[in-house]
C-alpha positions in Angstrom: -5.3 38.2 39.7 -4.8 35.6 37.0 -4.2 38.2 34.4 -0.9 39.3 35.9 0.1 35.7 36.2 2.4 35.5 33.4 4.3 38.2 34.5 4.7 37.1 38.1 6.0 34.0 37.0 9.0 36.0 34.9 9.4 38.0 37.8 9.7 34.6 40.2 13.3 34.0 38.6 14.6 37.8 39.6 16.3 38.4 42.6 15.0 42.1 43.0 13.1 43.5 45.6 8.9 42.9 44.9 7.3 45.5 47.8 6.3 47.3 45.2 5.6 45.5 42.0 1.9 45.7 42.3 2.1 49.3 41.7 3.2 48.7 38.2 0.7 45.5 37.5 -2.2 47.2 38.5 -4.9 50.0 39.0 -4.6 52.0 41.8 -7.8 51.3 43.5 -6.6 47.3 43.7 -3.2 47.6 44.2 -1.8 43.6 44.4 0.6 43.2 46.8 3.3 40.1 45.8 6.1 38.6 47.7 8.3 35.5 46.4 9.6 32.7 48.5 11.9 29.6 47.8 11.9 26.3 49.4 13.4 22.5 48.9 12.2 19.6 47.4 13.1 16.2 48.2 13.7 13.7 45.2 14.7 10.3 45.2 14.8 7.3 42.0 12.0 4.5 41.9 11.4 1.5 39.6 8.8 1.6 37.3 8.6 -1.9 37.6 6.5 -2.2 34.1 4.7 0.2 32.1 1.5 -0.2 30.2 2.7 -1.4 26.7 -0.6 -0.8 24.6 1.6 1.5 21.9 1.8 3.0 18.4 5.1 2.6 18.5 7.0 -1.3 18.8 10.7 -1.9 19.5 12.5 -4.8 18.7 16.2 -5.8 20.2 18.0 -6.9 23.0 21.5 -4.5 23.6 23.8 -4.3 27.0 23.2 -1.3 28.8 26.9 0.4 29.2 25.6 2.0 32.2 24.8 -1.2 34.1 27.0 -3.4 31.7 23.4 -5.6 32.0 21.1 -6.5 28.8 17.9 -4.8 27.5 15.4 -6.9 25.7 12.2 -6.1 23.6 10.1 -7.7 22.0 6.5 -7.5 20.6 3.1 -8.7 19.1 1.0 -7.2 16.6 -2.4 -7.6 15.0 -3.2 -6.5 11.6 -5.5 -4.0 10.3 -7.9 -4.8 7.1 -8.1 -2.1 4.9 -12.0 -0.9 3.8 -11.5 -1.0 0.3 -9.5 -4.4 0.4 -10.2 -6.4 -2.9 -9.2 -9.5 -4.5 -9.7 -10.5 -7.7 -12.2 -13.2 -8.8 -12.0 -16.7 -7.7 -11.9 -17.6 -10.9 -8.9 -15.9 -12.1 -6.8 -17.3 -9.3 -4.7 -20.4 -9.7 -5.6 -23.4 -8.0 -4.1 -26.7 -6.9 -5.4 -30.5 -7.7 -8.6 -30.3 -5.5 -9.7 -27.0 -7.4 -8.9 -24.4 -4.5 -7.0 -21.6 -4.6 -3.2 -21.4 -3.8 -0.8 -17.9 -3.4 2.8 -17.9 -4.8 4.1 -16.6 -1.3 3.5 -14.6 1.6 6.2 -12.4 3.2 6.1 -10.6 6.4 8.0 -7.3 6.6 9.3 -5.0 10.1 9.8 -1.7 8.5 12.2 -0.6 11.2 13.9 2.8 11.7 15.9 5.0 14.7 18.2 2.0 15.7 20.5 2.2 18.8 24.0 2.2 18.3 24.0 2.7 13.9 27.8 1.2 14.0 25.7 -2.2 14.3 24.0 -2.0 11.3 25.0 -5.7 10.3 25.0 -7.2 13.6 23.7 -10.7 13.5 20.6 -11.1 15.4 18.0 -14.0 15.3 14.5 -13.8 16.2 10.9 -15.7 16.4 8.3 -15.3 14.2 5.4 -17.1 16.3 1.4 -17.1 15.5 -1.1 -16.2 18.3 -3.8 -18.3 19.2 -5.9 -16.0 21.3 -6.4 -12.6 20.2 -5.2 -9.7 22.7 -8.6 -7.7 24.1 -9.6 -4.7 23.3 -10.8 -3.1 26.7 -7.4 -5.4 28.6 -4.8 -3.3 30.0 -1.1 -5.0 29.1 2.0 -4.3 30.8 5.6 -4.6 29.6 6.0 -7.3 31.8 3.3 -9.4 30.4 4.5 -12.7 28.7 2.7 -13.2 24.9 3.8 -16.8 25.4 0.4 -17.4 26.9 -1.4 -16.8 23.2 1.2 -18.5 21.0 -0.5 -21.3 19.3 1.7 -24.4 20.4 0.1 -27.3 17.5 2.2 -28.2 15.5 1.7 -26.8 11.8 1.7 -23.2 13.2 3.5 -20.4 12.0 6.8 -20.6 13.7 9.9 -19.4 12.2 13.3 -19.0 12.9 15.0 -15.6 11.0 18.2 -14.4 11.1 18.8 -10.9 10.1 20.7 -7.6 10.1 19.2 -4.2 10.3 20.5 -3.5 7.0 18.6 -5.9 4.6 20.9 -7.5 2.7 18.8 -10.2 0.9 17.1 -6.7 -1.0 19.0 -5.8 -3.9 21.6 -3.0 -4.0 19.1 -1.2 -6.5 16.2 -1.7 -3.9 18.3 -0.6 -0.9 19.4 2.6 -3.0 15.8 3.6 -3.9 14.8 7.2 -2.9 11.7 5.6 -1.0 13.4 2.2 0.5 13.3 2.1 4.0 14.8 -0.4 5.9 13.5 -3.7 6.8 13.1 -7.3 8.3 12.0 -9.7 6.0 10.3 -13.0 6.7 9.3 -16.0 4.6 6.0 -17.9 5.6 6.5 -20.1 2.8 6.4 -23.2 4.3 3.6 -25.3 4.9 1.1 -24.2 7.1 -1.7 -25.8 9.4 -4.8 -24.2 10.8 -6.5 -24.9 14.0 -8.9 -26.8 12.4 -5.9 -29.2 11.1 -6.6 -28.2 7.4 -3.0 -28.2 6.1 -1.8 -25.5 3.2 1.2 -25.5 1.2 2.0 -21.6 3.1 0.6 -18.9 4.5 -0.6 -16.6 1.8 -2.9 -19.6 0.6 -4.5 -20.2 3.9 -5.4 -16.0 3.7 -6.9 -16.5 0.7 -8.9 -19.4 0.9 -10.1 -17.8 4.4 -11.5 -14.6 1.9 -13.4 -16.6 -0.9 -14.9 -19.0 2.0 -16.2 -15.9 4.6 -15.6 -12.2 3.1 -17.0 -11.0 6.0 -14.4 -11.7 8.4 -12.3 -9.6 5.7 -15.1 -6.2 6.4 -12.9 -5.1 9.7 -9.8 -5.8 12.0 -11.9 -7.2 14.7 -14.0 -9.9 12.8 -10.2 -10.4 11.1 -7.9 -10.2 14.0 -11.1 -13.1 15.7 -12.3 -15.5 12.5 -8.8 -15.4 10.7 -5.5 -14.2 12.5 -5.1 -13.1 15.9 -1.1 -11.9 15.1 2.1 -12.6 15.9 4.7 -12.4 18.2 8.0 -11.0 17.3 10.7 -12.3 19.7 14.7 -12.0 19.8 16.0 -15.0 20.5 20.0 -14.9 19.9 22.3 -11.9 18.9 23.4 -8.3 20.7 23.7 -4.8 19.6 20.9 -4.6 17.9 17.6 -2.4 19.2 15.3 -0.9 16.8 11.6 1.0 16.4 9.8 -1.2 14.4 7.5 1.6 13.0 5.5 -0.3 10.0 5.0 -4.0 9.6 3.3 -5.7 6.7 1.7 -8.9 6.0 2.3 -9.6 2.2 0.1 -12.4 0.3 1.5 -12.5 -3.4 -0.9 -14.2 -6.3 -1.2 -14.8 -9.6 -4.5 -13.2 -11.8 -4.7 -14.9 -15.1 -8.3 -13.1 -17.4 -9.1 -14.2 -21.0 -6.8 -11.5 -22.4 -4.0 -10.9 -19.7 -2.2 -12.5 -17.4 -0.2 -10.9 -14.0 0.9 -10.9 -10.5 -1.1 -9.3 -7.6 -0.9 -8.9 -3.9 -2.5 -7.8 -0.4 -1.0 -5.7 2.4 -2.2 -6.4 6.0 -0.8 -3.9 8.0 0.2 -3.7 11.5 -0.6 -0.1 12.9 -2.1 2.0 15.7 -5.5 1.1 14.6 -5.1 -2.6 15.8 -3.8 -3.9 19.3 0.1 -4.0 19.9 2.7 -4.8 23.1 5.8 -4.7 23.8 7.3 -7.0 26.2 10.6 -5.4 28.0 13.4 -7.4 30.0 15.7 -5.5 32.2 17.6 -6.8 34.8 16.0 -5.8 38.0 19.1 -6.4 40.1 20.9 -3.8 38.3 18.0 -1.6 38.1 17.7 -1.8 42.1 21.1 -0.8 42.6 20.4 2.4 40.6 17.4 3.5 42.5 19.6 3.2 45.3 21.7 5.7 44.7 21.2 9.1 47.1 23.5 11.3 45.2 21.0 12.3 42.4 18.0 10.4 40.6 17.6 8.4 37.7 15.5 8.6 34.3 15.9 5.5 32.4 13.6 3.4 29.3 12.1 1.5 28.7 10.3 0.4 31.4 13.2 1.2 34.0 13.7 4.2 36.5 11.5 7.5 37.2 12.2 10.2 39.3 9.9 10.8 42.4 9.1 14.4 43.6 7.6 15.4 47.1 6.4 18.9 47.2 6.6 20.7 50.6 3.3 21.6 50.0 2.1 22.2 54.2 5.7 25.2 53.9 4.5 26.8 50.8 1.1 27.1 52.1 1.7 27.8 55.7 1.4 31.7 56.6 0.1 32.3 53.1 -3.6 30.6 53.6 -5.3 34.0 52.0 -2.7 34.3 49.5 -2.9 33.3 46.1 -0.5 31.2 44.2 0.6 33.0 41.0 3.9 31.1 40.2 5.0 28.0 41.1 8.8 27.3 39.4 10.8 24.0 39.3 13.7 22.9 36.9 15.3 20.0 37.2 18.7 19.6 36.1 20.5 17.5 33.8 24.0 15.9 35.1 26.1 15.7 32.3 26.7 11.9 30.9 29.8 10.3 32.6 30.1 7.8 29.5 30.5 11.1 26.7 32.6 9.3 25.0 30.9 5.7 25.0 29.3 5.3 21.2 27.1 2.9 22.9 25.6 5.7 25.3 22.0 5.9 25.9 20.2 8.9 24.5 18.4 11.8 26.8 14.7 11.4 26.9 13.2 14.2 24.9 10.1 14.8 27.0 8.6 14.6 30.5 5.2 14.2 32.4 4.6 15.6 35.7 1.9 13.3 37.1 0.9 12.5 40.7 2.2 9.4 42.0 -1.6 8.1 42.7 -2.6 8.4 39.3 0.5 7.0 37.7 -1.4 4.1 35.9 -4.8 5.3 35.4 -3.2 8.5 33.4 -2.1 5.8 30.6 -4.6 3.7 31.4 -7.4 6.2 30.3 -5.5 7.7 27.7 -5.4 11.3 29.6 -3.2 14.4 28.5 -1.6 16.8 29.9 -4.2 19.2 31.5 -1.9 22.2 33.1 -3.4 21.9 36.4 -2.5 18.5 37.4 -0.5 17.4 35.2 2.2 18.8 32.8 4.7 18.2 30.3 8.3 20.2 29.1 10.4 18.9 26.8 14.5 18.6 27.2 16.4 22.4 26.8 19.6 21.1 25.3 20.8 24.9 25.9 20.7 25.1 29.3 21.0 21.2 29.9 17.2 21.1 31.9 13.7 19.9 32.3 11.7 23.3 33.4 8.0 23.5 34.8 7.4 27.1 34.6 4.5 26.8 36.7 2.8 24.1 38.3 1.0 25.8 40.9 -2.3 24.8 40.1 -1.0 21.7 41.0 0.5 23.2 44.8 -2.9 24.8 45.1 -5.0 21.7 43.9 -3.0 19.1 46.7 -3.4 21.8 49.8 -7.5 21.9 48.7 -7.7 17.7 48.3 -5.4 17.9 51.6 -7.7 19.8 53.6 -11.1 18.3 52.4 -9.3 14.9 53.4 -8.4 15.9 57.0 -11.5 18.0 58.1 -13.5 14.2 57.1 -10.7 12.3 58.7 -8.1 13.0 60.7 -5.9 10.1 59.5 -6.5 11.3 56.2 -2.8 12.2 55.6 -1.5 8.5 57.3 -4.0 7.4 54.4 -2.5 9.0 51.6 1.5 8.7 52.1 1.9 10.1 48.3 -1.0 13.2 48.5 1.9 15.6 47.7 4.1 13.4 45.7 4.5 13.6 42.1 6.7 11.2 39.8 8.7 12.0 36.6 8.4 10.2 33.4 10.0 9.9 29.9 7.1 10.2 27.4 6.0 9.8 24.0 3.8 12.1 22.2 2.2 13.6 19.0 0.7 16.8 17.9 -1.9 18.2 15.4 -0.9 20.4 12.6 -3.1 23.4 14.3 -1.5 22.7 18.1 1.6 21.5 19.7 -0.4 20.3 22.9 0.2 17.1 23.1 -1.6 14.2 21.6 -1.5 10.2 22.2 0.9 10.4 25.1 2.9 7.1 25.4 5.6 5.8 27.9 8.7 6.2 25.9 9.7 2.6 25.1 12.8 3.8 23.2 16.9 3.6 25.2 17.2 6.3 27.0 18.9 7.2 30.3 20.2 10.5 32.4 20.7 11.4 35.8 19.2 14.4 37.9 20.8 16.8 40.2 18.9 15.9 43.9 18.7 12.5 45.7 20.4 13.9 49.5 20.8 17.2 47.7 17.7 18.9 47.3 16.2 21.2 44.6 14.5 24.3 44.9 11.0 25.5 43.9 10.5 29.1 43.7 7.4 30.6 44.5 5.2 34.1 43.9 2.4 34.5 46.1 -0.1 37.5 45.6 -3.2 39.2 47.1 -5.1 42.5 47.0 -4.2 45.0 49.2 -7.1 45.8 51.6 -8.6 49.3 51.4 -9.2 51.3 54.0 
């Protein structure tokens, strides 16, 4: 029966008569008799309230929203990954200051930042936070988008805390920099001034205190943990004045520039600390809840908006589909969800359509994220947006029908107030996602809450949408 499955679900989108389809799909001694049915599903907007913010990709901004006419804030930390085959040169070739220890020329941090919202703002004036953590952020904790990073800034004074005003297009890098095949665009920062570690050792800036760090304990300098613990737990990126300006800050660098002088030759050298996937980042993201409230609201469609904004919430009339079909077999289960075209078309400051979706029970919202799950075609799925036909399609999610009837039943013949226990047993919720593939798959990979601006509205709300389904069994032989 699941070999004509494919077909049935082509066949679920016809309008012709199916009394005798299983005559063509099958031998004649098990002749499958199929019969398709339609019925509604209720949808309505809910708040995602926050979303889990452990991501490979940071954004850093603060924009208004010309849909709610409110602002959109983002902001992040970052630890920073050793690399294996890190070296320095020998103490000995270094420079050093009066009391014999070594000192760097300068140490530069760098937000390699790309896809920005709105690219007419490319030299909007923003101002933002450069702020040392005092506490590292756990491996093993789960943080949300709501969660403050002001907790782990180091407070003392001495500690890296700079104000930076910038632009998304660098202008302190040189017009011959800037027009480099291989420049990409970025945020530079100076930790240049004098710097002060917990222990109250002072340094005249950053760079040095990284070095003197490496020649007095290279083992903290073997991995980003013993790093991220011993030496620098990050920092935490925050926007502090300025609007228009929202970016994916897809690279950041930690840059300690030094001088090697040997017997015969004397030049300039540096270390790169990266902030990547391989250590611990979050994104912190302000909306304004008010405005977001008034949007979930609405009855006369639903709402898909990021980051950390509005999902769409599906109930599937699970008890009608399965009711007088108990013995029959769920081959197809079809739902498309459609796009409402964008009422501000001609806004340059509209928000983009998010590119891809999860289907995921309502129940198991969190712990999908939490424990880094995929998309598994039985409980959960995925489609990405048809621009063509202006949809989000789930050709088939009737394992996932089939899988809520079984958990359903189990629940009830246990405890008959199974169903008063579980309000969302047949409710599913919609959500804007983030993911990667391999080069021998396009399943998807590292599945992420999309953190970027995006918004759209879908047909439903007090007008429900239809699921189409094609049931099947064997005809009995007599």
């Amino acid at each position: 029966m699941a070999g004509v499955a494919i077909a049935a679900m082509a066949i679920s989108s016809c309008d012709e008569d199916t009394m005798n389809i299983g005559n063509t799909l099958t031998d004649e001694s098990d002749k499958l008799i199929m019969s398709t049915s339609s019925y509604l599903v209720h949808t309505q907007t809910i708040k995602a309230d926050s979303v889990l913010s452990l991501a490979t990709k940071c954004y850093l901004g603060r924009v208004r929203d010309p849909e709610t006419d409110t602002e959109v804030k983002s902001d992040f930390t970052t630890q920073f990954h050793v690399l294996e085959d890190l070296y320095i040169s020998q103490e000995s070739y270094l420079p050093k200051d009066e009391t014999g220890k070594v000192v760097a020329d300068s140490c530069i941090l760098r937000l390699y930042v790309t896809s920005p919202f709105n690219s007419e703002n490319n030299y909007t004036l923003m101002k933002m936070h450069a702020q040392e953590l005092g506490t590292c952020i756990e491996t093993g904790q789960k943080y949300y988008s709501n969660f403050d990073p002001q907790a782990l800034v180091r407070k003392d004074k001495g500690a890296v805390n700079v104000s930076h005003s910038f632009t998304y297009k660098n202008m302190t890098d040189t017009d011959s920099e800037r027009e480099a095949s291989d420049y990409l665009d970025n945020i530079r920062i100076n930790l240049n001034q004098p710097y002060t570690d917990k222990q109250g050792n002072t340094y005249n800036n950053y760079g040095t205190y990284i070095l003197r760090k490496y020649f007095e304990n290279k083992k903290n300098f073997s991995n980003s943990y013993l790093f991220n613990h011993e030496v620098c737990p990050g920092m935490f990126f925050e926007i502090t004045d300025g609007l228009g300006f929202y970016a994916q800050v897809s690279d950041i660098g930690l840059h300690v520039y030094y001088k090697v002088t040997r017997p015969d030759t004397t030049y300039k050298a540096s270390i790169t600390l990266a902030g990547t996937k391989e250590v611990l980042q979050t994104t912190r993201i302000t909306n304004d809840e008010a405005a977001l409230d008034q949007l979930a609201k609405r009855k006369d469609h639903t709402y898909l908006k990021t980051p950390a904004g509005l999902f769409t919430e599906v109930t599937f009339p699970v008890d009608e589909i399965r009711a007088n079909h108990t013995n029959d077999s769920l081959l197809s289960a079809k739902i498309t969800f459609q796009r409402m075209n964008d009422s501000l078309s001609s806004d340059t400051r509209k928000l983009s359509t998010p590119k891809s979706l999860l289907m995921v029970q309502k129940d198991s919202l969190k712990t999908f994220f939490e424990n880094s799950k995929k998309p598994d075609g039985k409980t959960t799925y995925y489609c990405n947006f048809n621009s063509s036909y202006n949809t989000y399609a789930f050709s088939n999610v009737s394992n996932l029908i089939t899988y809520m009837w079984e958990v359903k039943k189990a629940g009830e013949a246990s405890d008959p107030q199974w169903v008063a226990k579980h309000p969302d047993w047949n409710k599913v919720v919609l959500v804007p996602i983030t993911y990667t593939t391999t080069t021998t798959s396009s399943a998807p990979m590292n599945v992420e809450h999309d953190m970027s601006l995006t918004s759209t509205r879908l047909v439903g709300g007090d007008t429900p949408i239809q699921i189409d389904i094609v049931y099947g069994k064997f005809k009995e032989q007599k």
